[in-house]
C-alpha positions as CSV (number, residue, x, y, z in Angstrom):
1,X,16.3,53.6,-22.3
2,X,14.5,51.4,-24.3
3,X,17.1,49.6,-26.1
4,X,17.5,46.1,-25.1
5,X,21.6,45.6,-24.2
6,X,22.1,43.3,-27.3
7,X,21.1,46.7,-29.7
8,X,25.0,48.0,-28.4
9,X,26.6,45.2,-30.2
10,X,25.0,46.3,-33.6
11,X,26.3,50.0,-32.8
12,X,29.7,49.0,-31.4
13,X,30.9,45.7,-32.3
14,X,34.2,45.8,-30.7
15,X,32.2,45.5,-27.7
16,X,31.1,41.7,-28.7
17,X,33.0,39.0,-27.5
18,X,32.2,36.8,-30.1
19,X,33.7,39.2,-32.5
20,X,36.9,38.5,-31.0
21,X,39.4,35.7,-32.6
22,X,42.7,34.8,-30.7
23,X,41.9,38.1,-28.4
24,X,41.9,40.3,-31.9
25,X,39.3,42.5,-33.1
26,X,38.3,40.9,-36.4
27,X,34.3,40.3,-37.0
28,X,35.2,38.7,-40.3
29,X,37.3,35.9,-39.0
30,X,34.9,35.3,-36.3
31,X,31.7,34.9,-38.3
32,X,33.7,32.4,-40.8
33,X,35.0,30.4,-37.3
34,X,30.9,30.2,-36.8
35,X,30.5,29.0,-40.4
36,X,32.9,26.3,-40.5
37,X,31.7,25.7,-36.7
38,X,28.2,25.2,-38.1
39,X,28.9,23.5,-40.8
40,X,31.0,20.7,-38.7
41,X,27.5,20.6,-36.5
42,X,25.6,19.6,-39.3
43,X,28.3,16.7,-40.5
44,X,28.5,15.3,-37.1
45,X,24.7,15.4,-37.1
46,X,24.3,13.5,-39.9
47,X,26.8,11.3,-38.9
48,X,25.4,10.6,-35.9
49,X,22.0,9.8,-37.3
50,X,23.6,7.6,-40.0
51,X,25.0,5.5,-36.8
52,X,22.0,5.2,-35.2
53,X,20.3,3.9,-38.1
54,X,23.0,1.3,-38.5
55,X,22.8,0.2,-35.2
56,X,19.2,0.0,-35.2
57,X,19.6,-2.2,-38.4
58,X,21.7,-4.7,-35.9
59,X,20.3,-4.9,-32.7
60,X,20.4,-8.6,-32.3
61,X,16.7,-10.1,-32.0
62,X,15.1,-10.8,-29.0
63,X,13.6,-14.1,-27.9
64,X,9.8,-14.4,-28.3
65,X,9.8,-12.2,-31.1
């Protein structure tokens, strides 16, 4: 009784959803998916920093200053 409902997922894995791909029981597949799904996070992090700096860069002056 004093499990927390996340311990079932370590002792049966079929029963996490997230270890599903394309309604399939595969754990491998899915934890790759949330690699290459992480990894694509951190790129379009990075990008979007490296665009904020840029437009920082150009903000067009203002008067007075």
């Amino acid at each position: 009784m004093g499990q927390q409902w996340t311990d079932s997922f370590e002792e049966f894995p079929e029963e996490n959803a997230a270890n599903y791909v394309n309604g399939r029981f595969d754990p491998k597949a899915a934890e790759a998916r949330r690699a290459s799904q992480r990894k694509l996070a951190e790129v379009q992090a990075r990008l979007q920093a490296e665009a904020r700096t840029i437009a920082q860069r150009h903000r067009p002056q203002r008067a007075g200053k």
